[in-house]
N, C-alpha and C positions, 0 to 999 in steps of 0.2 A: 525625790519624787517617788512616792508607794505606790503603787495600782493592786489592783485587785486580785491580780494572779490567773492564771489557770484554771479552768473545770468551775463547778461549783451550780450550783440551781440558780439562774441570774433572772430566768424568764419563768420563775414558778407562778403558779398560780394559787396556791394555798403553801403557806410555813408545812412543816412534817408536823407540828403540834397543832394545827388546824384540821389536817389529814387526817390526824387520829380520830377527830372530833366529830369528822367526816364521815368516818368509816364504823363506828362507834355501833350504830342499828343492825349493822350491817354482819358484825361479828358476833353481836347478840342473837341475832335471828341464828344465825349458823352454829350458835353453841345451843342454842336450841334445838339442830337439825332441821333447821330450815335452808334450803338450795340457794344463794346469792348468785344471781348471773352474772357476766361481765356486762349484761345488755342494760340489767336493771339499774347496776352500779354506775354507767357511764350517763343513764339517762338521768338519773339524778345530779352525778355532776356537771352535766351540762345548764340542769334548771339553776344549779348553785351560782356557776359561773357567769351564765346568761349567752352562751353562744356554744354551737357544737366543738365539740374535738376526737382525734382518732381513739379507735381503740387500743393501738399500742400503747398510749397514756395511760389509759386506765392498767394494762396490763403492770407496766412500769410503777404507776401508782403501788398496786398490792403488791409487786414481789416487793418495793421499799420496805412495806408494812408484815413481810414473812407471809404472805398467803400464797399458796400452790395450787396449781389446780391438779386435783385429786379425781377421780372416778375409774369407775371397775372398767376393764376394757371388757369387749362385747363377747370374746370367746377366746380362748388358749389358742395361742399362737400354732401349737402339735397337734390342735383338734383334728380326728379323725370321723367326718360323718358316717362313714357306711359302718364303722365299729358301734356308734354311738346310735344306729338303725336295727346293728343286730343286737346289740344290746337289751333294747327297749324289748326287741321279739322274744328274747330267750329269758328276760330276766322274770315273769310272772312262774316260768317253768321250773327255773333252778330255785325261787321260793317257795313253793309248794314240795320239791322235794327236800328243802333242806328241812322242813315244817314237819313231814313224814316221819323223816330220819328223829327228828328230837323228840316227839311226840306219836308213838305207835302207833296207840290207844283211840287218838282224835283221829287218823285215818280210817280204822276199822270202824268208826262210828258216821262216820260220811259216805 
């Protein structure tokens, strides 16, 4: 007597080769640089499917398919604001004399 074994996708709801078929706009649009949400991808597969499901699924779906999510994080980790404060104040000063220093001629005419 055989059984089926261990592991495996028993309660999929699309084959991996339906998924691709699935996912297909969606890769398009992002090789175009277009933003793919996980909100916008999960609401589509739910109109696919015909009833909600969690977001882990969706999550689970794209790493099958190699997608990461990717974006810049909002500031360096070693960010310094009060440098990044003086910075801003000093930096129009140390360009005008580095403009001085290259350029004599344009000083003495200002």
């Amino acid at each position: 007597m055989e059984t089926p074994g261990k592991g495996g996708r028993r309660r999929e709801y699309m084959s991996v080769q339906e998924e691709k078929v699935f996912l297909a706009p969606f890769f398009e649009e992002a090789q175009k640089g277009e933003i793919a949400t996980v909100a916008q991808i999960q609401q589509a597969f739910e109109a696919h499917i015909g009833h909600e499901v969690s977001e882990s699924l969706i999550f689970r779906l794209l790493a099958r398919h190699g997608w990461r999510k990717l974006m810049p994080r909002p500031r360096h980790p070693q960010t310094d604001p009060q440098a990044q404060e003086h910075l801003k104040k000093t930096l129009q000063r140390r360009f005008k004399r580095q403009l001085q220093r290259a350029n004599p001629t344009m000083s003495a005419l200002s």
